[in-house]
C-alpha positions in Angstrom: 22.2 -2.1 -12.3 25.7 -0.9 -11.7 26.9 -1.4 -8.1 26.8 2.0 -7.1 23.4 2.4 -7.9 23.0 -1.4 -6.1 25.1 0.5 -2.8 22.8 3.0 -3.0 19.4 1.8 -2.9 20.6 -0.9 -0.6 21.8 2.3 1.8 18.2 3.7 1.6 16.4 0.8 2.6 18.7 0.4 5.8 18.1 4.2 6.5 14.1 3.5 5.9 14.0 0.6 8.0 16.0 2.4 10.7 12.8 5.1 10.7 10.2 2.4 11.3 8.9 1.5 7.8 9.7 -1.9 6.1 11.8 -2.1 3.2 12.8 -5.4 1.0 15.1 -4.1 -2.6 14.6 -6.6 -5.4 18.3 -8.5 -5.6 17.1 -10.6 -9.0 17.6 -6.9 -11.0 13.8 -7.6 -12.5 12.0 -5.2 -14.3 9.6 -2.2 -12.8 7.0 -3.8 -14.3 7.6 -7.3 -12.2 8.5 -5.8 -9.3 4.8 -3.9 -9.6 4.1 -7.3 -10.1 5.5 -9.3 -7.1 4.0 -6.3 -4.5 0.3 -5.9 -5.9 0.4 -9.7 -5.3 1.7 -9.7 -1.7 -0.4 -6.6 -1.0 2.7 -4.1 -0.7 0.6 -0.4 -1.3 4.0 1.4 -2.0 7.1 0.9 -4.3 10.0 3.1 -3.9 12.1 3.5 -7.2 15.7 4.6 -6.9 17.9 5.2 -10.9 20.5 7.8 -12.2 18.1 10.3 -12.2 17.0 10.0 -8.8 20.6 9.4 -7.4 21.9 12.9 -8.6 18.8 14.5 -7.3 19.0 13.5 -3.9 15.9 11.7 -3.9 13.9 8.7 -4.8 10.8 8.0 -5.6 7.4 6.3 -4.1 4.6 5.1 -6.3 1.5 4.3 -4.4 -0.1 1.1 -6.6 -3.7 1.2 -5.6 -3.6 5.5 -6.9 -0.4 4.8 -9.6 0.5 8.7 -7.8 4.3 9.5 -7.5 5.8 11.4 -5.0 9.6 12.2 -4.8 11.2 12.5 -1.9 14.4 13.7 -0.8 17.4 11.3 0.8 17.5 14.2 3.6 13.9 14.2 3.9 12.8 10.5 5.0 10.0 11.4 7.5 7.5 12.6 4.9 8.0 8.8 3.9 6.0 7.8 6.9 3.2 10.8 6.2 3.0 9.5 3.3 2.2 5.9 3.9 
């Protein structure tokens, strides 16, 4: 994970806190597939997933683990994280 990418996730969970919904990033750089891991076992529904791709998009995106759907969703657009979940 190069610290941009580090800056920028890290910047996205403080603006997603700031809108009411709770937000931990994984500072161990483990895989996807462990970080599935660690929330099915604490019973987190949602994992946000932030890479190159999504950086130069604008956007991230939000797996919900009990459906495996994907949703993307805009930096600029952090309210329809809260319809969603």
């Amino acid at each position: 994970v190069s610290k941009q990418n580090f800056l920028q996730a890290f910047d996205l969970a403080q603006k997603i806190r700031q809108i009411g919904v709770n937000a931990e990033i994984d500072l161990m750089e483990r895989s996807i597939s462990k970080n599935i891991e660690y929330a099915n076992l604490k019973k987190i529904p949602f994992v946000g997933f932030i890479g190159e791709n999504e950086i130069k998009e604008n956007a991230f995106k939000v797996k919900e683990l009990k459906t495996g759907k994907e949703t993307k969703i805009e930096f600029s657009k952090l309210e329809e994280l809260k319809k969603l979940i």
